[in-house]
C-alpha positions in Angstrom: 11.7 26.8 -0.2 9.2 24.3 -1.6 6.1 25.9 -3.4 2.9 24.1 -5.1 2.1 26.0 -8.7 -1.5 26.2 -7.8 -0.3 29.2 -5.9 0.6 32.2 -9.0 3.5 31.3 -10.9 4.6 34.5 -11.5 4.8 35.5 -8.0 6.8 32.5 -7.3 9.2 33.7 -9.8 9.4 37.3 -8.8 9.9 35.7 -5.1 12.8 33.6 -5.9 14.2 35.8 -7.9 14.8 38.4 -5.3 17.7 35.4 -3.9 20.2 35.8 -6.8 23.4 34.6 -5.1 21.3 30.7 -5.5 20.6 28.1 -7.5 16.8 27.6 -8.3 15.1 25.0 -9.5 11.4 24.8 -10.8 10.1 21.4 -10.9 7.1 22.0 -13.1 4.3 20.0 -14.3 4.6 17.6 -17.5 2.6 19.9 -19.3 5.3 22.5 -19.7 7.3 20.2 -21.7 7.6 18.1 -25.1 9.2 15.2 -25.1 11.3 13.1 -28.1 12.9 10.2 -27.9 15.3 9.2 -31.6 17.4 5.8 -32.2 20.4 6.6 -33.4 22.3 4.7 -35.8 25.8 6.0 -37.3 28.7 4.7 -39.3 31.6 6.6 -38.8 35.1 5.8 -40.1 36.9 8.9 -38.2 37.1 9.2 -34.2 33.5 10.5 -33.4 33.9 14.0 -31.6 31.7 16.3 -29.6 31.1 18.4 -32.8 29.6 15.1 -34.4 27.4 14.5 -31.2 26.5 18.4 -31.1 25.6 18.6 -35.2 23.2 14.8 -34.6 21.3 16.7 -31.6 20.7 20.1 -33.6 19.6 18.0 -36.8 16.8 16.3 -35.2 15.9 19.6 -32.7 15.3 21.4 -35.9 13.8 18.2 -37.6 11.3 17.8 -34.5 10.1 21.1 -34.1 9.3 21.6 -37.8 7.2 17.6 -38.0 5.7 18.8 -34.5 5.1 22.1 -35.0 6.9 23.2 -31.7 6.2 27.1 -30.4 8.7 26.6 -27.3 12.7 26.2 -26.8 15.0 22.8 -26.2 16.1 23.0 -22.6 17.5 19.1 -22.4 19.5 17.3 -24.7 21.5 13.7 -23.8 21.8 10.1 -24.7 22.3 7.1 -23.1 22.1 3.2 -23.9 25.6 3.3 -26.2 26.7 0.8 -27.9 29.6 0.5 -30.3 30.1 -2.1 -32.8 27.2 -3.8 -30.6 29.2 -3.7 -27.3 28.1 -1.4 -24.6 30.0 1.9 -23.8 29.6 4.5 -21.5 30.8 7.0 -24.2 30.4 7.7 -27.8 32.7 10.6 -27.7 36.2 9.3 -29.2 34.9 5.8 -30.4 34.4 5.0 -33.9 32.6 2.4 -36.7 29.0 1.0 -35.5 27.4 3.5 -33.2 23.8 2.9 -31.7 22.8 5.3 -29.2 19.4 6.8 -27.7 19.0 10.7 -28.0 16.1 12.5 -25.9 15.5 15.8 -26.4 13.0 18.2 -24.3 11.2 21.4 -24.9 9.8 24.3 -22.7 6.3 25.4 -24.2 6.6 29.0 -25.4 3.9 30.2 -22.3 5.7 28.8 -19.4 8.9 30.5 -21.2 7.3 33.8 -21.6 6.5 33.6 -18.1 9.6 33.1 -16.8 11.2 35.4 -19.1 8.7 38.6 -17.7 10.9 38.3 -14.3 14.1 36.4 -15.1 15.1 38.2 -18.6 16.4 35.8 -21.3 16.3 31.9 -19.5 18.9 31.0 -21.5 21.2 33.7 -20.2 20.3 33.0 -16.6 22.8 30.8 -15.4 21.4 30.0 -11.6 17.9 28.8 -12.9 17.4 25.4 -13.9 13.6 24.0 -14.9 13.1 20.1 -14.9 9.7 17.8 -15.8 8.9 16.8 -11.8 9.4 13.7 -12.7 12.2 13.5 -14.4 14.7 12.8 -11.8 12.2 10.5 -10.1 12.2 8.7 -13.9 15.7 8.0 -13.6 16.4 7.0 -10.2 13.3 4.4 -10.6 15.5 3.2 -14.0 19.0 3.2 -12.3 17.1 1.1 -9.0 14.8 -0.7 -10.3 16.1 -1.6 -13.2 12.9 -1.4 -15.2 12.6 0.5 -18.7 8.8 0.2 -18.4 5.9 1.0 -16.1 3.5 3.6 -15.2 3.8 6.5 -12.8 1.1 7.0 -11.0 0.3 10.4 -8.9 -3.2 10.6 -6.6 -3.1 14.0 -4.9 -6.1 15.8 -2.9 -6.6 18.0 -6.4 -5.8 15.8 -9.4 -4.3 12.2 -10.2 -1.9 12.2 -13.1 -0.6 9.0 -14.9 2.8 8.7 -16.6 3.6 5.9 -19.3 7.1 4.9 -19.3 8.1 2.9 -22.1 11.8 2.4 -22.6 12.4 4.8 -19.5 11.4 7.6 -21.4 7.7 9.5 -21.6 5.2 7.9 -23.8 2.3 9.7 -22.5 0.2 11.5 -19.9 -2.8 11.2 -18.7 -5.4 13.3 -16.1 -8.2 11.7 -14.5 -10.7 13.2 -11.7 -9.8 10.2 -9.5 -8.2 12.2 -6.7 -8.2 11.7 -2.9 -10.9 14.0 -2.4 -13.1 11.6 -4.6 -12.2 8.9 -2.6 -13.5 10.9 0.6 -16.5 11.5 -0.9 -17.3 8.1 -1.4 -16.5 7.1 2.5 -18.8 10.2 3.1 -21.4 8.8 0.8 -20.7 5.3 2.6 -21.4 6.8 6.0 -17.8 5.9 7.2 -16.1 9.1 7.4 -14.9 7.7 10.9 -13.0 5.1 9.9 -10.7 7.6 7.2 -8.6 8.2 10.4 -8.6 4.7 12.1 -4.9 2.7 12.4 -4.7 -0.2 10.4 -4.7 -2.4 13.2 -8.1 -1.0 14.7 -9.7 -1.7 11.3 -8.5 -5.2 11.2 -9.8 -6.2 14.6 -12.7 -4.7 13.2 -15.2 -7.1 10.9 -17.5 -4.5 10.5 -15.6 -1.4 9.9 -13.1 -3.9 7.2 -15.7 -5.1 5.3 -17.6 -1.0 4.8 -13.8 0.3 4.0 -12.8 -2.8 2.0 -15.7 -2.1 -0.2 -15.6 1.4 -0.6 -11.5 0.5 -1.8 -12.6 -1.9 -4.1 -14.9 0.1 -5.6 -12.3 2.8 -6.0 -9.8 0.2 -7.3 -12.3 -1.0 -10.0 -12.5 2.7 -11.1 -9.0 2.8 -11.6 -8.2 -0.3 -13.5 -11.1 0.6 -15.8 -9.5 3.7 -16.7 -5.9 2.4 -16.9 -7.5 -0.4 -19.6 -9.1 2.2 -21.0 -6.2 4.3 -21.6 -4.1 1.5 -22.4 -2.0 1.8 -19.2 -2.1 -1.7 -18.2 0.4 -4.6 -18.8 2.9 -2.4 -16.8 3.6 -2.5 -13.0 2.3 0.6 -11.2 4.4 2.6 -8.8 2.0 4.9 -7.1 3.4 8.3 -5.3 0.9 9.8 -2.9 0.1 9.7 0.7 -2.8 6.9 0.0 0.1 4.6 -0.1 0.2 5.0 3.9 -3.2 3.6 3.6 -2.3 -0.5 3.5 -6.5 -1.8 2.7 -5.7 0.8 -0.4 -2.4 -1.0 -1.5 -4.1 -4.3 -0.7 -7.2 -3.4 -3.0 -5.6 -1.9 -5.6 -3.3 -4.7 -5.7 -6.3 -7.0 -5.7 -8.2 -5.6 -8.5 -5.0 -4.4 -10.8 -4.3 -8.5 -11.5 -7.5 -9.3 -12.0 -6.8 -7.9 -15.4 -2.9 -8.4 -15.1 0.3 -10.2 -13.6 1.6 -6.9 -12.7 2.0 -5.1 -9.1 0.7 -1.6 -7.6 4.3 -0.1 -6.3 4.0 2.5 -2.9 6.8 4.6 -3.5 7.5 6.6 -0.6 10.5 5.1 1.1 13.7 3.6 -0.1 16.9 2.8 1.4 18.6 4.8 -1.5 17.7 7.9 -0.6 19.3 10.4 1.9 16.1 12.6 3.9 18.2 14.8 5.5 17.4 14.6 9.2 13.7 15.2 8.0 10.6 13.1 7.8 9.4 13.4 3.9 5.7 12.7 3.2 5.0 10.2 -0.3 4.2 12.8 -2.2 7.4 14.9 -2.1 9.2 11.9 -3.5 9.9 14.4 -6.6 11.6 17.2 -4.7 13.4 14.4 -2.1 14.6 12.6 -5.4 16.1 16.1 -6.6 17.9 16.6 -3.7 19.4 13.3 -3.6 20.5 13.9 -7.9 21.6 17.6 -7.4 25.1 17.3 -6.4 25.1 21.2 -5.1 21.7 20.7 -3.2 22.8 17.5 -1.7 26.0 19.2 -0.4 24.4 21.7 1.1 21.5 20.0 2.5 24.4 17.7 4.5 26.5 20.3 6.0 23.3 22.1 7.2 22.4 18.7 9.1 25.9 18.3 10.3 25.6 22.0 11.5 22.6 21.2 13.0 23.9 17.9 14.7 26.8 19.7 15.9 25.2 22.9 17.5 22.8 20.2 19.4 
């Protein structure tokens, strides 16, 4: 079941939690979380062990919550981007010498914990619930595919738009802006071309008239945008943009436009890739967070593939 959090949390919860024999998984806004990112540089002699890895982590969870004055718990801990004696590893566990290493650690904010705690009982005891940034998984996929370590994620919904700076694959910062859809509908409303919102590409092409109104109205849009990303020091980076505006090609084609008048860098539309598995089901932009998540969750994916076989089969 797939649920947006402007519905009450805490119904959601006592909801889900009336399934026990699953696995759940609450993809929550960024704001729920901290986020740390350390560079870790170690000289050991002995074989480094797990016990060595676990005492680095707790050092710098108790270190960062005492600089940062954290009120909430650590729910994430890894590294990657090893290298020892400066050649790349895929493990730091049993090396030793040089070690270089990145370690991220993330925090639950103490409300969204208490929350979950009213109808779960102690998180950390509750093995079938699992709680992720919704866009983590969708950071690393674009990482592992894309092979970049820096750009900005960019969400335009019908309620808010939301902008992620990823520097070294990892969160830098977030940022809200009243630049949603529904401001974008406005301004066709205010442009007198409501009509043209639900015309086909093709029919607005042919079209000089009805172009050059929606052109306009994009560009104008556009400029707003790349204002605010100078503004907020969000350029310099490509943009990959998840919403269901990316259907919307003048959009792309504006945005594009406007984005390198001020940089060499590209607008992205995420919403397909050959990469990812759908599962027999058409998935809209926006959902590229949960579709990632199914695709990463070994368990989900599994179980999302023998219900399509089943329903293949039963056909």
């Amino acid at each position: 079941m797939q649920y947006n959090l402007h519905e009450n949390f805490r119904s959601i919860l006592k909801e889900s939690n009336n399934y026990p024999k699953y696995n759940h998984f609450f993809m929550l806004d960024e704001n729920n979380f901290s986020f740390f990112r350390f560079d870790i540089f170690q000289i050991y002699e002995n074989t480094f062990t797990f016990q060595d890895l676990k005492k680095i982590i707790e050092e710098k969870a108790e270190e960062t919550k005492k600089q940062n004055d954290i009120d909430g718990e650590r729910i994430m801990a890894y590294i990657d981007t090893i290298y020892v004696d400066w050649e790349e590893k895929n493990f730091v566990v049993g090396e030793k010498w040089e070690f270089f290493f990145r370690l991220y650690i993330v925090y639950v904010i103490k409300k969204t914990l208490n929350v979950i705690n009213s109808v779960y009982g102690n998180f950390f005891e509750t093995k079938n619930l699992t709680l992720v940034p919704q866009s983590f998984n969708t950071l690393l996929f674009l990482r592992n595919n894309l092979k970049k370590d820096n750009f900005v994620l960019l969400y335009i919904t019908e309620t808010y738009c939301k902008a992620i700076k990823v520097q070294q694959w990892f969160y830098a910062s977030i940022e809200i802006l009243n630049l949603w859809i529904w401001a974008l509908k406005q301004m066709y409303k205010d442009n007198g071309i409501v009509q043209y919102r639900y015309k086909s590409y093709e029919f607005i092409e042919v079209n000089p008239l009805a172009k050059s109104l929606v052109m306009e109205t994009l560009e104008f849009y556009s400029q707003l945008f790349c204002k605010w990303l100078y503004e907020k020091n969000l350029v310099w980076n490509d943009v990959i943009v998840i919403s269901s505006i990316t259907k919307n090609v003048h959009f792309i084609d504006a945005f594009n436009s406007e984005y390198k008048k001020i940089t060499n860098n590209y607008i992205v539309p995420f919403h397909h890739s050959d990469h990812l598995q759908t599962f027999d089901r058409k998935r809209d932009p926006e959902h590229m967070d949960v579709l990632v998540l199914l695709n990463r969750e070994e368990s989900i994916r599994k179980t999302m593939i023998t219900e399509d076989w089943n329903r293949i089969t039963e056909d």
